[in-house]
C-alpha positions as CSV (number, residue, x, y, z in Angstrom):
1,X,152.1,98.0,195.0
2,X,151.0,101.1,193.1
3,X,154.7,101.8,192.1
4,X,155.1,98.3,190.3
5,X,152.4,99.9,187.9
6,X,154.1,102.7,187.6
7,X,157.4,101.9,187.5
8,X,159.1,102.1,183.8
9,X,159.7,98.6,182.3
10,X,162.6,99.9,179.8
11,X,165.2,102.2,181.0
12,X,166.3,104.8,178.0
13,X,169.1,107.7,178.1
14,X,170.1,110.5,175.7
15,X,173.1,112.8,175.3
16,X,170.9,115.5,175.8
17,X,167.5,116.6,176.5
18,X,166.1,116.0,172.9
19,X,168.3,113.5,171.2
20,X,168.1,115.8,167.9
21,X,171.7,115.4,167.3
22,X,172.3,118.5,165.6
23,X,175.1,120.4,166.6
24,X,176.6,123.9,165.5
25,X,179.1,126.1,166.3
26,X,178.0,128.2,164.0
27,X,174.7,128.8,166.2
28,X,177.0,130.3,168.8
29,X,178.9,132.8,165.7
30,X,175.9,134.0,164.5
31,X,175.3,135.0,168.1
32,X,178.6,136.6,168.6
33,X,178.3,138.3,165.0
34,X,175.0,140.0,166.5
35,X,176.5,141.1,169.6
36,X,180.0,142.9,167.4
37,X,176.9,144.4,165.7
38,X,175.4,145.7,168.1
39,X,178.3,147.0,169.9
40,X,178.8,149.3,166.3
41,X,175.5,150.5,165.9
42,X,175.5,152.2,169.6
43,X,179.0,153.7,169.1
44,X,177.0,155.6,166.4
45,X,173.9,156.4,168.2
46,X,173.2,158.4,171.2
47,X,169.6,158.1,171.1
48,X,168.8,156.6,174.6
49,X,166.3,154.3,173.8
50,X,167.8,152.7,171.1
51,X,170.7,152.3,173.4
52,X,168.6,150.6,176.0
53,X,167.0,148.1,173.6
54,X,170.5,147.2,172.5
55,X,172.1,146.6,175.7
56,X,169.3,144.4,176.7
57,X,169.7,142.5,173.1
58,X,173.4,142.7,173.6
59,X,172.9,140.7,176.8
60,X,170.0,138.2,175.3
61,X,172.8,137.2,172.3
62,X,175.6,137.4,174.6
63,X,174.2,134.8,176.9
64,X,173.2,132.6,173.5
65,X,176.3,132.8,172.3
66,X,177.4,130.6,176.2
67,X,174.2,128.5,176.0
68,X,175.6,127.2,172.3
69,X,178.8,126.1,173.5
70,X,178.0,125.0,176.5
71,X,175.7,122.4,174.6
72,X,178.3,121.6,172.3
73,X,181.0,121.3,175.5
74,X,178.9,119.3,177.9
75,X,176.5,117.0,174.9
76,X,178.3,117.2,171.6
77,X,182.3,117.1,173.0
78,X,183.1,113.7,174.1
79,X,186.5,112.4,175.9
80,X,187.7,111.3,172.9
81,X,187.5,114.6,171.7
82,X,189.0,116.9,174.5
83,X,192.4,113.9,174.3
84,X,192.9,114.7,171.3
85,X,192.6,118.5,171.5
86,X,193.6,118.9,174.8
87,X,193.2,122.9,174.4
88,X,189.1,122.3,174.0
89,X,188.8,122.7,177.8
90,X,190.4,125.5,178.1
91,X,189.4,127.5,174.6
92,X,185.0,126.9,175.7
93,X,185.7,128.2,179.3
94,X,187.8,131.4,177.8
95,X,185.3,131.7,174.9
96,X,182.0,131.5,177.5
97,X,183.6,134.2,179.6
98,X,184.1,136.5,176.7
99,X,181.0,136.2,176.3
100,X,180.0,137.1,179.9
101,X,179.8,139.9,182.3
102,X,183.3,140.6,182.1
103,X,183.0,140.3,178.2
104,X,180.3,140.9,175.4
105,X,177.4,140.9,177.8
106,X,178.9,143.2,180.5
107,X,180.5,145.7,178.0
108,X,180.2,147.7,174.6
109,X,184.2,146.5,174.0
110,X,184.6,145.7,169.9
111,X,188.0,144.1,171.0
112,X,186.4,141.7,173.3
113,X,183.9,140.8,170.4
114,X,187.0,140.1,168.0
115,X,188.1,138.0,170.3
116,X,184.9,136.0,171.1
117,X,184.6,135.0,166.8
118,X,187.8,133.9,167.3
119,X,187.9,131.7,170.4
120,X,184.5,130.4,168.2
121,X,186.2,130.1,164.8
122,X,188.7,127.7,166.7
123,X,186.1,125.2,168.4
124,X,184.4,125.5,164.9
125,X,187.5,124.0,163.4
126,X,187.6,121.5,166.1
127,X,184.0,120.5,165.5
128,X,184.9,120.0,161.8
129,X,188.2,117.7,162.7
130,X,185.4,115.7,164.6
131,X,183.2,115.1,162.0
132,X,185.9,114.0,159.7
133,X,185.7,110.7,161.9
């Protein structure tokens, strides 16, 4: 009986947790930007604990940089989207492994970076084709 009070009386849904609607790729550059960076600065300095606080940073952007597209993969990026660009599947995965252990968050590689901005500079120009309509 006490659930009948408590039950909801309209069902809602969203695309994601906060329906906010804004969506970026660029969130996910600026990341990556931070993380090529950082990998410069520590090529430069041998002081230990500024090497310490940038691996730990490294990591924190590193894993932004995965968190951004993976909201833009699984809330912004619709069917419609990965038909038409049938690379999109394949180009997020690559880009959020750069970006991982074996990438920009595991290692001080410049090269790995590089390649991260651009895996990201081609979902950006995706996003843009999308928002043409």
């Amino acid at each position: 009986m006490l659930k009948r009070f408590f039950a909801p009386t309209t069902e809602v849904s969203a695309h994601c947790d906060l329906p906010c609607g804004v969506y970026d790729p660029a969130q996910a550059r600026i990341e990556a930007e931070s993380v090529k960076a950082i990998i410069a600065k520590v090529a430069d300095n041998n002081d230990p604990d500024f090497r310490t606080r940038a691996v730990v940073i490294k990591e924190q952007r590193s894993q932004l940089v995965k968190e951004h597209l993976w909201v833009l993969w699984t809330d912004y990026f619709k069917p419609p989207h990965f038909e038409k660009f049938p690379e999109l599947h394949t180009l997020i995965n690559e880009a959020t492994k750069l970006a991982g252990a074996t990438g920009t968050k595991g290692e001080f590689d410049a090269g790995k970076a590089d390649e991260l901005l651009a895996k990201i500079d081609r979902i950006a120009e995706i996003f843009a084709e999308t928002k043409k309509g």
